[in-house]
C-alpha positions in Angstrom: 0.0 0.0 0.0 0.7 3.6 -0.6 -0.4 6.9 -0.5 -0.5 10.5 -1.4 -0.8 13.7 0.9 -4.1 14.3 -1.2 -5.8 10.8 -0.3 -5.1 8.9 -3.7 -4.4 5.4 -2.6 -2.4 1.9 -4.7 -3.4 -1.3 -3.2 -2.6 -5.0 -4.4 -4.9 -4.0 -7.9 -8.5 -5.1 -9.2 -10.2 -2.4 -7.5 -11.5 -4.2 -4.9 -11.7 -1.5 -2.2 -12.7 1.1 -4.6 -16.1 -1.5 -5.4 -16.7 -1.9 -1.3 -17.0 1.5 -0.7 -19.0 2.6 -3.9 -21.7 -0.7 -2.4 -21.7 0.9 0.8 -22.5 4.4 -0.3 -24.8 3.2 -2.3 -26.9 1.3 0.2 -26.6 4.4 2.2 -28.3 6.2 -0.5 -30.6 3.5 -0.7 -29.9 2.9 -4.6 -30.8 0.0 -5.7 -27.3 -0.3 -8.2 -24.0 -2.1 -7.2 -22.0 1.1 -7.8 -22.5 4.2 -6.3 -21.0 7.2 -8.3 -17.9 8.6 -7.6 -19.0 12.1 -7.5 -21.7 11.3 -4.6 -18.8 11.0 -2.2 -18.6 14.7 -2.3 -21.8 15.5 -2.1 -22.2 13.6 0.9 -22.3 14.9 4.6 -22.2 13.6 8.1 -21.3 10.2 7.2 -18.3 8.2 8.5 -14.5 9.5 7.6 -12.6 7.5 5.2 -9.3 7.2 7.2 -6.4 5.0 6.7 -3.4 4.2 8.5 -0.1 4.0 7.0 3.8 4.4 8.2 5.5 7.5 6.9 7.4 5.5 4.4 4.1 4.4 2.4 3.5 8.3 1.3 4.7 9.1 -1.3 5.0 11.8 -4.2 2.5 10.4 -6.7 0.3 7.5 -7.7 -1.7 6.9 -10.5 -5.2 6.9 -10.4 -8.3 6.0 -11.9 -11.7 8.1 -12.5 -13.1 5.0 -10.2 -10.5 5.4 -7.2 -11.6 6.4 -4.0 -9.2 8.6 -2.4 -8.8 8.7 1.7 -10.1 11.3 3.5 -7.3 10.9 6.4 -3.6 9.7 6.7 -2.8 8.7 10.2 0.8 7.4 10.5 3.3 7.3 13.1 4.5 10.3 12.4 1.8 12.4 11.6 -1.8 13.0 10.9 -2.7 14.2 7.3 -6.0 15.7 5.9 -6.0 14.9 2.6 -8.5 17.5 1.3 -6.5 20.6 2.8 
């Protein structure tokens, strides 16, 4: 895993995280679709903060992304606490 300071995330591949979370914003939404939309994440308010946790040495400059990644909200590591959308 790794991550940059603005939330964008590279896991083991197959987007497998990136499909939970779009279910489970969608059942919050109470669609009735697999997928939720990746722009409804930012329309959304008061629900739970995506946060990961990391060591320092898993952030990093850049990663490349995908329209369908889901980017962290939060960066806890030993070192430091990072909010990604600042």
């Amino acid at each position: 895993m790794a991550f940059t300071r603005d939330g964008a995330r590279l896991g083991y591949g197959g987007g497998f995280y990136d499909k939970l979370l779009m279910k489970q914003l969608a059942i919050r939404l109470g669609e009735q679709t697999t997928l939720a939309k990746p722009l409804v994440m930012a329309r959304m308010t008061q629900q739970p903060a995506l946060v990961a946790a990391a060591f320092a040495l898993q952030i990093v400059e850049r990663i490349p992304q995908e329209a369908t990644d889901v980017k962290v909200e939060w960066i806890i590591t030993e070192q430091e606490t990072i909010n990604c959308s600042a």
